[in-house]
Legacy VTK file of the C-alpha trace (Angstrom):
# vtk DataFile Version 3.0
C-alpha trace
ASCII
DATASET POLYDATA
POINTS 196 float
3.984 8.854 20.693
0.949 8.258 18.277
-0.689 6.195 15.863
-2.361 8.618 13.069
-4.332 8.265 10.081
-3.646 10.497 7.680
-5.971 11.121 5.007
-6.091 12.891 1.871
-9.674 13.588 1.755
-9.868 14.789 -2.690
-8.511 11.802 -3.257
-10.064 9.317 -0.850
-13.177 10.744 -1.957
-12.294 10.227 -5.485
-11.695 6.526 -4.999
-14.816 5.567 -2.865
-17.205 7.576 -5.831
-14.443 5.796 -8.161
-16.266 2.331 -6.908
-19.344 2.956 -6.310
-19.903 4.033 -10.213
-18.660 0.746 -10.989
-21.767 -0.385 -9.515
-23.742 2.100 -11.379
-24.389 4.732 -8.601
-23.485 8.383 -10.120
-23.017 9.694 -6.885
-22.390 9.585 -3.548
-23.955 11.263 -0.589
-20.533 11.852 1.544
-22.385 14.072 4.119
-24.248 10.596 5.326
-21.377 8.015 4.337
-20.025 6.390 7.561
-16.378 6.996 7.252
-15.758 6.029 10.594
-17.733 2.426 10.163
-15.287 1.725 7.052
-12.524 2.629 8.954
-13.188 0.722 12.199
-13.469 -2.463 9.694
-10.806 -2.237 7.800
-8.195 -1.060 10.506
-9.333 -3.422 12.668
-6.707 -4.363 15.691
-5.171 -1.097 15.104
-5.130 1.834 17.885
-5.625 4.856 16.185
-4.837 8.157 18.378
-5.751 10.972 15.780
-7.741 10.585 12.503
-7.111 13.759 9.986
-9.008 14.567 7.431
-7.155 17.135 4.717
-9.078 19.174 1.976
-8.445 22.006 -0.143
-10.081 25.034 0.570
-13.025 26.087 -1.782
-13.546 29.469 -3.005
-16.245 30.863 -5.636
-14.609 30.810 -9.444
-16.560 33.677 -11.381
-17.173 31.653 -14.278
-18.983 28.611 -11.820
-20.430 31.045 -8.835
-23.048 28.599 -8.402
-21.269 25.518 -8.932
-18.529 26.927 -6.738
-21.577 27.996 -4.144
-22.855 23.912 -3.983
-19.662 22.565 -3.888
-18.905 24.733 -0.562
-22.113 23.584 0.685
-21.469 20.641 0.127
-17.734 20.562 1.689
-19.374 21.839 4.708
-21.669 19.252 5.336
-18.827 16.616 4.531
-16.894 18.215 7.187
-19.907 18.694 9.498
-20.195 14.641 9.005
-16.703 14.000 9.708
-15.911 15.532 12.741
-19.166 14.068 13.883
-17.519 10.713 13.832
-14.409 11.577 15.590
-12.262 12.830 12.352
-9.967 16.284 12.650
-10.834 18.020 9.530
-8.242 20.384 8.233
-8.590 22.299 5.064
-5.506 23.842 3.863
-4.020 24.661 0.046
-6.403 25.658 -2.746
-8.804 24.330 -5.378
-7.621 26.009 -8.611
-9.282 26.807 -11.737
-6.936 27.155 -15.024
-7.950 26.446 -18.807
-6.885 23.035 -20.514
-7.075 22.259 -24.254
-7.993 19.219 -25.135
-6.954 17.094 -27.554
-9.166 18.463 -30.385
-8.428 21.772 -29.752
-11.279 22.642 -27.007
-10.617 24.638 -24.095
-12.389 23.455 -20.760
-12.472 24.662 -17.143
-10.608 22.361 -14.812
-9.854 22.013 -11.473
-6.939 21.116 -9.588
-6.364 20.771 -5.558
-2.948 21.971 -5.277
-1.260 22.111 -1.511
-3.071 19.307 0.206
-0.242 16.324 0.194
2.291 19.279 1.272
0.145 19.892 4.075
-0.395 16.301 5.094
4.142 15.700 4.000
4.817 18.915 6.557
2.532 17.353 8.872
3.937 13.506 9.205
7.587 15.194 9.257
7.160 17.282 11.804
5.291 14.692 14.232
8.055 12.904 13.757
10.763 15.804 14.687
8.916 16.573 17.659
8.469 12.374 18.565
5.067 12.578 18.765
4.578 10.281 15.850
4.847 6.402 16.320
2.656 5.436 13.183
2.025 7.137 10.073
-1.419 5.820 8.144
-1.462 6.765 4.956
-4.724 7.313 3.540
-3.975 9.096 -0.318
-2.836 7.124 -3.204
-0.433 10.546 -4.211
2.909 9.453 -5.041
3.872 12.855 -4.111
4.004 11.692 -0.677
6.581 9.241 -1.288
9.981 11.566 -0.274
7.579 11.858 3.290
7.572 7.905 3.144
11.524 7.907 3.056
12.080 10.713 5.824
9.642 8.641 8.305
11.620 5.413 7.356
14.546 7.141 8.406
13.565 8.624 11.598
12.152 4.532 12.295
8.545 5.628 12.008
5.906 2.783 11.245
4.682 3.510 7.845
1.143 1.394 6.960
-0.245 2.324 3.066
-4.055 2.235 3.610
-5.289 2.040 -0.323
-8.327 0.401 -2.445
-8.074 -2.438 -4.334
-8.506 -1.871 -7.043
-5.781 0.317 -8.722
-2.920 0.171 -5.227
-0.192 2.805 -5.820
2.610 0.742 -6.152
4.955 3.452 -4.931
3.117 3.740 -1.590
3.361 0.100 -0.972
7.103 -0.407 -1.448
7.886 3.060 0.540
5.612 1.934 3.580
6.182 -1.315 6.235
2.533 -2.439 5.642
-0.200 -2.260 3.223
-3.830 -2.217 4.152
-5.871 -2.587 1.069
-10.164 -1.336 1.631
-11.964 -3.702 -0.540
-14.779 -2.530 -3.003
-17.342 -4.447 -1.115
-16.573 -2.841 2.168
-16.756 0.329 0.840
-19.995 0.148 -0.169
-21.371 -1.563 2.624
-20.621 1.636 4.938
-23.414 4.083 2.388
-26.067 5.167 4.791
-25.349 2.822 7.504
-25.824 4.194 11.076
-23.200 5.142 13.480
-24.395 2.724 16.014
LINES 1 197
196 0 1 2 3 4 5 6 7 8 9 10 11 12 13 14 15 16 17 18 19 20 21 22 23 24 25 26 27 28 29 30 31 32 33 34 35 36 37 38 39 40 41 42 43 44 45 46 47 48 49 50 51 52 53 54 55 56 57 58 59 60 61 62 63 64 65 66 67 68 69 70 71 72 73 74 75 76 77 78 79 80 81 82 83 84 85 86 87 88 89 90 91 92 93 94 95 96 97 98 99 100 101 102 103 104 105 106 107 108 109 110 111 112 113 114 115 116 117 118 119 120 121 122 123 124 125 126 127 128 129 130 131 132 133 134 135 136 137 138 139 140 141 142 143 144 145 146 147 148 149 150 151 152 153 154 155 156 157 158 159 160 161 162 163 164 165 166 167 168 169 170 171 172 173 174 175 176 177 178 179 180 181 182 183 184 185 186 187 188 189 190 191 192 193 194 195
């Protein structure tokens, strides 16, 4: 049986660029960040067997072909960087594009990942199933993967929330045995540090 990080990469992402604009960066270079540096630190002590990365696959949206075409590039370079350090990277779902009105009336292009925390939910339960899972890491802040939370409880799975700070989801914490919160400050000390 196995301890395994589970990570929701969209919205890990989101939270480390999240903090790092609250120090007045714009953005970050994830295809140099080390992941596996901020990881060591803050999950310190624990034995980690497997270390997944999930994403939503990219595809080229007519109205953004060259938006759509750096964004892939730039996916693939993230992913290059990850598995360099160790991580499984598995892309899986979609990134879709529908129309939203805003408030005043104004349409605007959005973008949704849809798929991902089903992936990573399918994944922890069926570990589990098979007794190959001992600990569940849970590296998203999706309440969506709450009703996963509950089925691991039952089947006496170690649950640990791995969150930020700033902004915890609440849900997580009370639906997990432990809560491992990555401060602000250790997040950005891990921008283009080397591996070694």
């Amino acid at each position: 049986m196995k301890t395994i990080l589970f990570i929701d990469g969209r919205n890990f992402l989101d939270k480390i660029s999240s903090i790092f604009e609250l120090n007045g960066q714009k953005e970050v270079d994830f295809s140099i960040y080390n992941f596996k540096g901020l990881i060591d630190k803050v999950l310190l002590g624990v034995k980690i067997d497997r270390m997944i990365f999930y994403f939503g696959k990219l595809s080229k949206h007519p109205a953004t072909i060259e938006k759509s075409k750096i964004l892939i590039e730039k996916q693939r370079l993230l992913k290059t960087n990850l598995q360099s350090q160790g991580f499984e990277v598995i892309i899986t779902g979609r990134v879709r594009g529908h129309i939203e009105r805003c408030f005043k009336g104004h349409e605007t292009l959005t973008f949704k990942e849809k798929g991902v925390d089903v992936k990573i939910s399918v994944d922890m339960v069926t570990l589990a199933c098979d007794k190959n899972l001992k600990t569940a890491i849970i590296g998203s802040s999706d309440s969506d993967l709450q009703p996963a939370m509950k089925e691991l409880k039952q089947r006496n799975i170690e649950r640990i929330y791995l969150g930020f700070e700033n902004n915890p989801n609440k849900g997580l914490t009370f639906t997990t045995n432990r809560t491992i919160l990555i401060r602000n400050s250790e997040v950005i000390s891990f921008l283009n540090k080397t591996l070694i």
